[in-house]
C-alpha positions in Angstrom: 85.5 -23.4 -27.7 88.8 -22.0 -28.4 88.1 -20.9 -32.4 85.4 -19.0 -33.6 84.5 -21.9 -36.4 84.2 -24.5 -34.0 81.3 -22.3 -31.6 79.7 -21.6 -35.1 79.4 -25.3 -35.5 78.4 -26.1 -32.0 75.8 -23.2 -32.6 74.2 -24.6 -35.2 74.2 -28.2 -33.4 72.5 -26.3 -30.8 69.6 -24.9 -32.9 69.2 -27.8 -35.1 69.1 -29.7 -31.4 66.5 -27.5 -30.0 64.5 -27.1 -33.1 63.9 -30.6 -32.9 63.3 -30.9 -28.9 60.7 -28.0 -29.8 58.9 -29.7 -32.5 58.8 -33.1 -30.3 57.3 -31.1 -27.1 54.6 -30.0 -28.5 51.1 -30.7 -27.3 49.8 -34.2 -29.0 47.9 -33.1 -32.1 47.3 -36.9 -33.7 50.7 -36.4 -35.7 51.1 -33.5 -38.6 50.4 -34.6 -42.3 52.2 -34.3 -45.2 50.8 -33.3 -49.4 49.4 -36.6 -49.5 47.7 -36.6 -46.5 49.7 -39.0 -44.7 50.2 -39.1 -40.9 53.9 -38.1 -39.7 55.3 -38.3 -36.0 55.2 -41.6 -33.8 57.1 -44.4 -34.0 56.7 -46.1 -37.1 56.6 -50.2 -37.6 59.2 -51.1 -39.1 61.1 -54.9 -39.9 59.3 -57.9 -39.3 58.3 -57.8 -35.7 55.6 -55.5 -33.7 57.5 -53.9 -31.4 55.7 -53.2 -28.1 57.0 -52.1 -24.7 56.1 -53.0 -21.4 56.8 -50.5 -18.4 55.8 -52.7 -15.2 56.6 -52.7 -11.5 58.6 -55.9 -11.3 60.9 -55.2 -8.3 60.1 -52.9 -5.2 57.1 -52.1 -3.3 54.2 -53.3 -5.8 56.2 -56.0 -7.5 53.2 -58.4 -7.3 51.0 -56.2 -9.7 54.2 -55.9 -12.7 55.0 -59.5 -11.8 51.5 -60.3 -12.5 50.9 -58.2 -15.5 53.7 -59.5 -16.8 52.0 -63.1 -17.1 49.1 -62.0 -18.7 51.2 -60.2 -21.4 53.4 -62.9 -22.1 50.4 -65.3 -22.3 48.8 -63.1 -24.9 51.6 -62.7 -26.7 52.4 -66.5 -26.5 49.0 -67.0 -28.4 48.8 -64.1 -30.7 52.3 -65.6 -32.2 51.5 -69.0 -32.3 48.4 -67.9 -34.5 50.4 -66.0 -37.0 50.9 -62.9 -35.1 49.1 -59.7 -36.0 48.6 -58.7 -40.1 51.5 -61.1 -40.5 54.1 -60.1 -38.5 55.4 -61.1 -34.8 54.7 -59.4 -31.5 58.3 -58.6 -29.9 58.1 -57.9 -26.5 60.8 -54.9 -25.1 60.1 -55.6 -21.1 61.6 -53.1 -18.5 61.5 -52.6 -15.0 60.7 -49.2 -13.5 61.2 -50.9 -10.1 58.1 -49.3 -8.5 59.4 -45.7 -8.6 57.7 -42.9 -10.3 60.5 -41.4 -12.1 62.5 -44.6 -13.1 58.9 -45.1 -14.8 58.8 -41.8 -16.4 62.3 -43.0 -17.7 61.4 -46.2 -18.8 58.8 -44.4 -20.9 61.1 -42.3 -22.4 63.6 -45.0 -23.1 61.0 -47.3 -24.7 59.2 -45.0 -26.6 62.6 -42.7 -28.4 65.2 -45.3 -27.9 63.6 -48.8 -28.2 61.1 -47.3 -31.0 58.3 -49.3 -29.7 54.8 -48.5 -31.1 53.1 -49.3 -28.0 53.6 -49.3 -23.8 51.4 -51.6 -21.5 51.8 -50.2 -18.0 52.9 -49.4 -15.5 50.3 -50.7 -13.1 49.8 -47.9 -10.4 48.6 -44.6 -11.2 51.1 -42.8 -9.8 53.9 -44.4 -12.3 51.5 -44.4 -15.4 51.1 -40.3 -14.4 54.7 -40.1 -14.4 55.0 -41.5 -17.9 52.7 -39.9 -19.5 54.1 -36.7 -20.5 56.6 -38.8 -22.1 54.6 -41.3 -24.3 53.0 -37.7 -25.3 55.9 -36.3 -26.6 57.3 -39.5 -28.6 53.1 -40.0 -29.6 53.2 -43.4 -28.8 50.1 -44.8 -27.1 50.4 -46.1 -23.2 47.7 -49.0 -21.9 47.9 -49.3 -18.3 45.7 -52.4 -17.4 45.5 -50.8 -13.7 46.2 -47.4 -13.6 43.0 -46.5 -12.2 42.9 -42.7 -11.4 41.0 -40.7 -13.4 43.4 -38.1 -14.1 45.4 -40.8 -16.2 43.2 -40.3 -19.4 41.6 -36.8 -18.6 42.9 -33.5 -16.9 42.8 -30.4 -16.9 39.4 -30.5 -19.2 41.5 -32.3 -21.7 41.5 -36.1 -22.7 45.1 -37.5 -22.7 45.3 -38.6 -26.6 47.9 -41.0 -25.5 46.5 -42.2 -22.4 44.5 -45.7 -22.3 43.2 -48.5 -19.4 41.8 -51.8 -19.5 40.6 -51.2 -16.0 38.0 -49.0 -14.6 38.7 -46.1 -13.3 38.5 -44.6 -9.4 35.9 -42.6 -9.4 33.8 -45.6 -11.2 35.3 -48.0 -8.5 34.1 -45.6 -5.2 30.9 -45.2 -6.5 30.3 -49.2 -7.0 31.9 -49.5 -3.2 29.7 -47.1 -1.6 26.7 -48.7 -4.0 27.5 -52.0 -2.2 28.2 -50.8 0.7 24.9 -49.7 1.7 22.9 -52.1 -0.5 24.5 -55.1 -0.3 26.3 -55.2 3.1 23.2 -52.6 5.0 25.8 -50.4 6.1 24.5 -47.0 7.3 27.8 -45.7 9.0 31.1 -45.8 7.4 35.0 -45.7 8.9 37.8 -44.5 6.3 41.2 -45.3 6.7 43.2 -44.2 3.6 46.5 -43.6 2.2 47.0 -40.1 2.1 50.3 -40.5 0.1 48.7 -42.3 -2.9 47.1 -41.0 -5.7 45.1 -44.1 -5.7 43.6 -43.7 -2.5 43.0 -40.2 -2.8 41.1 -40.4 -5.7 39.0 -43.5 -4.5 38.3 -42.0 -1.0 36.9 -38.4 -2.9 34.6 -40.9 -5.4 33.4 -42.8 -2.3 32.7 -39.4 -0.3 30.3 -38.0 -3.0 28.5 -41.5 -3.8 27.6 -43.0 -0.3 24.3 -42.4 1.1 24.9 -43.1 4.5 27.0 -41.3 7.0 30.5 -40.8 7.6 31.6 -41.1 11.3 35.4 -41.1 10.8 38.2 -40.6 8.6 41.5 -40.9 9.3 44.8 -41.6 7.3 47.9 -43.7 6.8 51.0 -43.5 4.7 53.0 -46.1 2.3 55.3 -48.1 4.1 53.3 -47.4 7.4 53.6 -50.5 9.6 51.7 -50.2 13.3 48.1 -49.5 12.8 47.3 -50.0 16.5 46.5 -46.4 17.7 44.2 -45.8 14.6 42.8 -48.7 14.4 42.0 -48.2 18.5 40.3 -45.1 17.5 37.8 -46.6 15.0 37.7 -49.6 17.5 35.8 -46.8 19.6 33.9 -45.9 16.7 29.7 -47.0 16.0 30.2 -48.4 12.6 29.2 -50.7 10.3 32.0 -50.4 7.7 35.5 -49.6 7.5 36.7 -49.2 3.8 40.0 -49.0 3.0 41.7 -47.1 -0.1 45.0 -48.6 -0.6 47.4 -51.2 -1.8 48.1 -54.9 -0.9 51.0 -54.3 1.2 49.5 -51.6 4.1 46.1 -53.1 3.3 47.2 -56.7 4.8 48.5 -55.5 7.8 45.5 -53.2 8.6 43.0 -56.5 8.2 45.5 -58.1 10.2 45.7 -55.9 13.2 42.0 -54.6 12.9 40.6 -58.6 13.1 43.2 -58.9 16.4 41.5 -55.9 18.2 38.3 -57.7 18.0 37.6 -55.2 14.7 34.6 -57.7 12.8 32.7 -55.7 10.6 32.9 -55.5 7.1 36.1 -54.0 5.6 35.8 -53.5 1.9 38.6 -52.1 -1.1 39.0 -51.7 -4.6 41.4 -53.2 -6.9 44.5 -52.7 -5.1 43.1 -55.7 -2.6 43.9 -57.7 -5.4 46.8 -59.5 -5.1 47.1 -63.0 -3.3 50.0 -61.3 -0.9 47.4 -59.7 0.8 46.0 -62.6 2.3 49.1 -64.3 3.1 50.2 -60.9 4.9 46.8 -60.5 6.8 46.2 -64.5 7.6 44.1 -66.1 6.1 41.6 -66.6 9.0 41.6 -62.7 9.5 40.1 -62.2 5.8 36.1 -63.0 6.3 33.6 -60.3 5.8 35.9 -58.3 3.5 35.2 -57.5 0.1 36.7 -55.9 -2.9 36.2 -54.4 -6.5 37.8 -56.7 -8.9 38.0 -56.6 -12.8 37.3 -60.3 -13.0 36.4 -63.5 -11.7 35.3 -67.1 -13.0 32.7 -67.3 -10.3 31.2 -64.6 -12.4 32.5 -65.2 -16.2 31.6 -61.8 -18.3 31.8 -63.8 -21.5 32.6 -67.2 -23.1 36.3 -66.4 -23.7 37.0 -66.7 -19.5 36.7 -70.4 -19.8 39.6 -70.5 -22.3 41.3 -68.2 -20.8 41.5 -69.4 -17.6 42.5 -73.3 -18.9 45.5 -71.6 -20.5 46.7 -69.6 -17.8 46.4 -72.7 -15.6 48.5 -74.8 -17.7 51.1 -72.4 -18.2 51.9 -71.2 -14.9 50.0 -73.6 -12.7 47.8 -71.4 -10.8 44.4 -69.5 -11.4 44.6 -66.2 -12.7 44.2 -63.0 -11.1 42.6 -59.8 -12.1 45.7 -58.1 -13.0 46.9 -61.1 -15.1 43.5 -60.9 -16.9 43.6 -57.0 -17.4 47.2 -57.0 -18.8 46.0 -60.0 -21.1 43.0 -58.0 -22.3 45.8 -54.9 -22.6 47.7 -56.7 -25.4 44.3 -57.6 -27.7 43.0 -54.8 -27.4 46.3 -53.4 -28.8 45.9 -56.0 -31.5 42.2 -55.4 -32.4 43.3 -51.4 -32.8 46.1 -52.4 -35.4 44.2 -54.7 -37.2 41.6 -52.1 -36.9 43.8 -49.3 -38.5 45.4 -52.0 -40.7 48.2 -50.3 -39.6 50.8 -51.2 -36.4 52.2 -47.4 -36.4 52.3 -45.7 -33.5 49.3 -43.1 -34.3 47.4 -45.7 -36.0 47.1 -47.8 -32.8 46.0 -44.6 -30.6 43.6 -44.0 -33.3 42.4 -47.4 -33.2 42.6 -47.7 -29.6 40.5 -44.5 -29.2 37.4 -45.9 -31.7 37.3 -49.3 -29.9 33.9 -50.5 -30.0 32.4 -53.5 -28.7 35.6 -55.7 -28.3 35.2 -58.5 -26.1 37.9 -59.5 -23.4 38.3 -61.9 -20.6 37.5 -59.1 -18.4 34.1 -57.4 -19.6 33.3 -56.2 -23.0 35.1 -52.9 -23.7 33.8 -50.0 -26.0 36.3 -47.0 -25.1 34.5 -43.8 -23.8 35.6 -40.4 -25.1 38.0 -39.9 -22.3 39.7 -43.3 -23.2 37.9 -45.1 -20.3 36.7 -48.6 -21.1 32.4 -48.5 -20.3 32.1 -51.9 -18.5 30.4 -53.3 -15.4 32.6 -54.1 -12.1 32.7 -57.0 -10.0 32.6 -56.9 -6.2 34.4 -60.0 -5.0 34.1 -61.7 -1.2 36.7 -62.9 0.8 36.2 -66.1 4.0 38.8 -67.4 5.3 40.6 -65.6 2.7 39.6 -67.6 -0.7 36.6 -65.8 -2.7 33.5 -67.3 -1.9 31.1 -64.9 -4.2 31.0 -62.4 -7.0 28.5 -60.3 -7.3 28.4 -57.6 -10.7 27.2 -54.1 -9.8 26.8 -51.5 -12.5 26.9 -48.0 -11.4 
């Protein structure tokens, strides 16, 4: 800045700079209006295609849930194209990888959403990413669908619904409350073992829900971390331990290697998890003959169709990948019609006419449950419990709250 013209220049670059950063951080308010009464902010639709975004895990830790999503999406999208797209136009899908870090999803967000211009984000697919995106997809106004980001916090906090914040799933507390339901009147379990993961939002939030719900008694609780290993010492513990169930908050990758080592100790009673058991790389890590006599909360299942559309649904996603779907596939798939039903809805694929849309969605009928969106943007649906021998599902049982 060597001449006073030039800093008078860069000071009005400055203010015109933060005046906008100002007007784009502040709290989501459903978009301003103009004399006519139209809606202004979001991302507007614009061209011939419907741009949408995905933010999904597909490298790193959790890659199986993005990887999975990622199917589901496509499929949808496959079909929604074929039949003429949505109020005439295409679905184009912008995909990213946020490579199972929170902040590289909180950036992926931020990239989609101002740079890409989508009008929509499906994912990520843990809670701890989808929390890290949200204040993002808040400032740009531009509605997030996480088909597994179950922590409540996602769509409520602070006493205040997240306007931009949507699921497919169910959320943790919802999913606790089912497992300590089943726990004790399904599996007769009076005494209960939590092992948990102490560095996941996840877990935290499922083992509180649990806590408050079970009738019976709690005889220990102890606690893991991501990437943790060696479970042998713990696991000796609750070996010690008069129990009848050990449940176990967490993902896939630590969950697979506790069934493991807990079945090698001589560990048999029932070991049950929520949705983060999902994932076919939990059985191949625990063996399958180490998975009998566990059991999970799943979104969906064909031994225990919610609706006529499963049938379908399943026959398509056999022929184009070759293998039967899983709940995350089937969430992400219900993700992207659901997206669809709230422009069509709105008549409208803007950015604040899908929130809007998304936010009044009654009655709309997926492959995972029929969805009518509470008023903290939770779908109201009934869960499945799903049991594991020998590591294939051998019964579904659905369990409202």
């Amino acid at each position: 800045m060597k001449e006073r013209k030039i800093m008078k220049k860069k000071f009005a670059f400055l203010f015109a700079s933060l005046f906008l950063l100002t007007a784009c951080s502040a709290g989501p308010t459903g978009g301003s209006t103009d004399g006519s009464g139209a809606a202004e902010g979001g991302n507007k639709q614009e061209g011939d295609t419907i741009k949408i975004g995905t933010n999904l895990e597909l490298s790193g830790a959790v890659a199986a849930y993005g990887t999975a999503e990622k199917e589901g999406i496509d499929l949808a999208v496959e079909e929604i194209n074929a039949a003429g797209g949505i109020l005439g136009k295409q679905i184009e899908i912008i995909s990213k990888d946020n490579k199972s870090d929170n902040n590289e999803a909180a950036t992926v967000a931020a990239n989609l959403a101002t740079n890409d211009k989508v009008v929509a984000i499906i994912g990520p697919a843990t809670s701890g990413a989808t929390k890290a995106a949200l204040p993002n997809v808040t400032r740009a106004q531009v509605p997030m669908v996480t088909p597994s980001g179950t922590d409540d916090a996602i769509t409520y906090t602070s006493g205040k619904v997240q306007e931009f914040a949507f699921r497919s799933c169910f959320q943790d507390s919802f999913q606790g409350t089912i497992l300590a339901k089943y726990a004790a009147e399904n599996l007769d379990a009076s005494k209960a073992v939590i092992l948990g993961d102490n560095s996941s939002d996840y877990a935290i939030g499922l083992t509180e829900a649990f806590k408050e719900s079970y009738p019976g008694e709690i005889v220990l609780e102890d606690n893991f971390t991501e990437g943790d290993k060696d479970f042998q010492a713990v696991l000796t513990r609750i070996k010690d331990v008069d129990f009848d169930v050990l449940f176990i908050p967490g993902y896939y990758t630590e969950a697979g290697l506790i069934i493991k080592q807990a079945r090698e100790l001589g560990i048999d009673q029932a070991i049950i998890g929520a949705d983060g058991f999902g994932d076919e790389k939990m059985v191949q890590t625990a063996g399958a003959e180490n998975v009998s006599n566990v059991y999970y909360t799943g979104h969906f299942s064909t031994k225990a169709p919610a609706n006529d559309k499963v049938e379908p649904f399943v026959a398509a996603f056999n022929e184009k990948y070759g293998k039967e779907p899983s709940a995350f596939n089937a969430l992400a798939y219900d993700a992207v019609y659901m997206i669809k039903q709230a422009i069509e809805d709105q008549n409208s694929a803007d950015s604040l006419a899908i929130a809007a849309g998304l936010s009044e969605l009654k009655d709309f009928v997926g492959v995972t449950g029929e969805i009518t969106m509470d008023e903290n943007h939770n779908p109201e649906k009934s869960a499945v419990v799903l049991g594991l021998t020998d590591g294939k599902e051998t019964s579904a049982d659905t369990v409202e709250p």
